[in-house]
N, C-alpha and C positions, 0 to 999 in steps of 0.2 A: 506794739499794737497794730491790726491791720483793721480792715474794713472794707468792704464789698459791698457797693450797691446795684442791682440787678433789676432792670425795666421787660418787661416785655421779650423776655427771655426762655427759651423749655424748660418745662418743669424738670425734666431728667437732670437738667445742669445745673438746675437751683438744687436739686436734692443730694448732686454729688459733692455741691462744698459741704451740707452740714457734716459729711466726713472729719474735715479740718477746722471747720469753724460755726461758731453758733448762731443758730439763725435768730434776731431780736426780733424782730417783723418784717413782715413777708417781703422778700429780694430784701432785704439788708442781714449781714454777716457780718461778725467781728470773731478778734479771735489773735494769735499770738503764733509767728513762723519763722524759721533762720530765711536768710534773701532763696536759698534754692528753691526752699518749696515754694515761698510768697512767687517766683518767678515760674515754677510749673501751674502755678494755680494761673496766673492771671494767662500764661500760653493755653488751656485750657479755654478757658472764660472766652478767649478773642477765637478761639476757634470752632468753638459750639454754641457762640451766644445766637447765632446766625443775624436778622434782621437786628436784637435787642440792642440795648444799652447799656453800660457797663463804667463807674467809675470803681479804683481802687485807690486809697487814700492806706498810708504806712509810712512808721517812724523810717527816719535815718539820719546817716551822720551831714549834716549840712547847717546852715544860720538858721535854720526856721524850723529842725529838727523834726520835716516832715516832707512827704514827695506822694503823688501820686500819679495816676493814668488811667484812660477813660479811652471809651471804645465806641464810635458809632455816636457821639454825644453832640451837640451842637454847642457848648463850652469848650474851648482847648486850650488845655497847660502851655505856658510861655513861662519864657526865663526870662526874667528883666533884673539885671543887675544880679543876679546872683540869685533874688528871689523867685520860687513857684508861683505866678498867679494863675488867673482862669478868667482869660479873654474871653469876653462878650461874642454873641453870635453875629456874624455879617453877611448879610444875603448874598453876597458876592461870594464870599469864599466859601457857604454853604453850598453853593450852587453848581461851586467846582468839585467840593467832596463829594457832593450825589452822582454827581457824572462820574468819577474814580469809581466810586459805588458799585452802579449803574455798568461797567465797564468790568467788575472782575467777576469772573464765571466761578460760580458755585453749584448746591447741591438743591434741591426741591426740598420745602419743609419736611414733608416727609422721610429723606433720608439725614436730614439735620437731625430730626429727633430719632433716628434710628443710632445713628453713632452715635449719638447722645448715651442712650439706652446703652450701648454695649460700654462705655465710659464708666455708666455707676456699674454695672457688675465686675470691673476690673478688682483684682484683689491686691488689696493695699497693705501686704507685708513689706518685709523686708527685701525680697525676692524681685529681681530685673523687670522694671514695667517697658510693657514695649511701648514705643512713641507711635502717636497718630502721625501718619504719613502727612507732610505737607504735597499739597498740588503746587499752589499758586504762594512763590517766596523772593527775597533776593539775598543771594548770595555776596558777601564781604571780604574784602579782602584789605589789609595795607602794610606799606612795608616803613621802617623807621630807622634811623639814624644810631638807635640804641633799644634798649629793654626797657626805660622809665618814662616814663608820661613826664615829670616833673622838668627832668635834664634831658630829654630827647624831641624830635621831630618827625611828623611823618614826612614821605619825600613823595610816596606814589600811596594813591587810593582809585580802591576801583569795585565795582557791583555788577552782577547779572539780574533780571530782572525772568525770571522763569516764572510760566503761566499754562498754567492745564499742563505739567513737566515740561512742557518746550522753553526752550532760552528767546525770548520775545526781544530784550534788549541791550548795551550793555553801557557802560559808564566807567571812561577811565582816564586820569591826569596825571600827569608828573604835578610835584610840590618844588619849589625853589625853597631851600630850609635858610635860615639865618644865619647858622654857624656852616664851616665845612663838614663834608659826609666824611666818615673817619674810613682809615685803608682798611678796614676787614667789613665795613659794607661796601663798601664801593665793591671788592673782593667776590662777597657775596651776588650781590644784587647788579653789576656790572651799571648802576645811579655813581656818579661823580659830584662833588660842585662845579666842575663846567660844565657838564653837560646839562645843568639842573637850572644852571645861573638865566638864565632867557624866561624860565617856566613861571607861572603864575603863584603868589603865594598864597596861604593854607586859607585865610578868612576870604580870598576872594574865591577858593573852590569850595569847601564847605556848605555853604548855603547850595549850590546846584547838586552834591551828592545827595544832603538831606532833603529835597524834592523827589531827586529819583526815585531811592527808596523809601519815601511817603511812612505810611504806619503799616506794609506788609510785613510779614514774619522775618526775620532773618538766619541766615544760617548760615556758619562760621567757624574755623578748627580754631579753638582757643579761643572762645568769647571776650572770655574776661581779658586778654590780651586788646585788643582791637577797641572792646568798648571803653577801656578806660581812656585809650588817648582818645578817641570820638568826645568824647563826655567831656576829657579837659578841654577839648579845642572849642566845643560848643560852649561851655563856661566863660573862658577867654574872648571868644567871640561874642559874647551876649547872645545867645542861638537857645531858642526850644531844647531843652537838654533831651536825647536820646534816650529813649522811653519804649520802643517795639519789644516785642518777645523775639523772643530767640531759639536757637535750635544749634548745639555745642556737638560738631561732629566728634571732637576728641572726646568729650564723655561719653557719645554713646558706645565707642569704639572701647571704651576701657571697661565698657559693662559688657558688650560681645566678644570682644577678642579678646584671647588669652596669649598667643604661641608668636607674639614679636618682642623683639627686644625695648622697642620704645614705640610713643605714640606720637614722634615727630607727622605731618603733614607726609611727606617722603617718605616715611619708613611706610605707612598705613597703601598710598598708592602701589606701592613694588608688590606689598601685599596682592593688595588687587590685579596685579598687574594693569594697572592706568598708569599709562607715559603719557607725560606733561608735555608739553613744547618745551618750557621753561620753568625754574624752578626758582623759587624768591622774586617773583616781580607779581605786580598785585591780579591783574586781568587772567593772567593764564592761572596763578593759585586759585581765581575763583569758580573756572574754569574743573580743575582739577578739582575740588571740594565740591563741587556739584554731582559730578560724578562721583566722588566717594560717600556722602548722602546716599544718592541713589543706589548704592550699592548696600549699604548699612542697612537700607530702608527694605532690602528684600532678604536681608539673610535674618532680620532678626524674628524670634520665638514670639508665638503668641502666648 
């Protein structure tokens, strides 16, 4: 089950969910989706609500068998112990969201509801949708000790903070992991455990990445790689569990390109011919996936 409520929003984008979901009264939606579309609708939602409001409330596998996210609201979902509540509002920290607000460059009403508009006439077969261009994003990146969130660690995490397409900011640390880095990362990613042994670990960096990139869009090769250890460390940590829309360069890539052998991060830049500095450490991948977005973002079909 999902759910959509919609404040002070364009009509154009209240009328593009009744596609997916049924409208009960006016701005509320329910309705029934696998996590991809529930995840294109609400990147949608955060990107044409403009000024509005926006909560999305939806089942999942968790203790409370339920999660949601909210856009522009004076309530904000907090993880406490494991559970979803919805923090009370505090003039303090309202006063800093307005300013965030206040601070990111957008588009005039007028062309809100204009790509609003071209939004609903998109045709909703089966057939490659092209993505709305992000301006204003921050790009992800992290590297780990292994493939599993359960039995691994991150060692480096890092983020660009791009605004109007320029690279505004960036954000990057080494992790001190618990265990040794095993010889085919270290290999890899030329991270050690001595080298790593001095660095700060994961709960004291955590909280200053999820500041950086705040509730901007993110964009990412391999989401689901990245946000699943995000998400366990945020668990572990007691931390707001990570909740932004997203933007999976590898899918788009698998919907446009056809003629490479894989859609490794490396294979897609040789493609493009974008040479990296470095390859497997987190800042210069994020680096490199900005630029592969940016390329994505001009070759694809309308």
């Amino acid at each position: 089950m999902l759910v959509v409520t919609l404040t002070n929003c364009p009509p154009a984008l209240r009328g593009d969910l009744t596609k997916w979901l049924q409208e009960i009264n006016t701005g509320i939606y329910v309705g029934n989706s696998n996590a991809r579309v529930r995840d294109e609708l609400w990147r949608r939602i955060v990107e044409y609500s403009g000024t509005g409001q926006a909560t999305m409330v939806f089942n999942t596998n968790n203790e409370q068998g339920m999660d949601f996210r909210v856009h522009n609201t004076t309530w904000e979902p907090i993880d406490f112990d494991g559970l979803k509540l919805m923090l009370r509002p505090c003039p303090a920290r309202l006063a800093k969201k307005q300013k965030q607000i206040q601070l990111r460059k957008g588009f005039s009403t007028t062309e809100k509801n204009h790509m609003a508009r071209k939004m609903v006439g998109r045709c909703h077969s089966g057939t490659y949708q092209p993505h709305a261009t992000l301006n204003t994003y921050v790009v992800i990146d992290i590297e780990t000790t292994g493939l599993s969130a359960k039995d691994h660690e991150i060692i480096e995490i890092a983020a660009l903070l791009v605004v109007d397409n320029c690279i505004e900011s960036e954000f990057q640390a080494l992790i001190k992991p618990s265990c040794s880095v095993p010889p085919e990362i270290e290999a890899l990613t030329g991270l050690s455990t001595e080298s790593l042994k001095n660095e700060r670990v994961i709960s004291e960096v955590i909280p200053e990445f999820l500041s950086f990139i705040d509730c901007y869009p993110i964009v990412c090769h391999n989401t689901d790689f990245d946000f699943v250890f995000l998400r366990t460390i945020c668990k572990q940590c007691g931390l707001q569990m990570l909740s932004n829309s997203s933007v999976d360069t590898l899918q788009i890539a698998r919907k446009q390109i056809t003629d490479v052998k894989n859609y490794k991060l490396s294979t897609l830049l040789d493609y493009f011919g974008i040479n990296p500095s470095r390859e497997h450490r987190s800042l210069d991948d994020c680096y490199a996936t900005q630029q592969l977005y940016t390329k994505l973002m001009k070759i694809q079909q309308p």
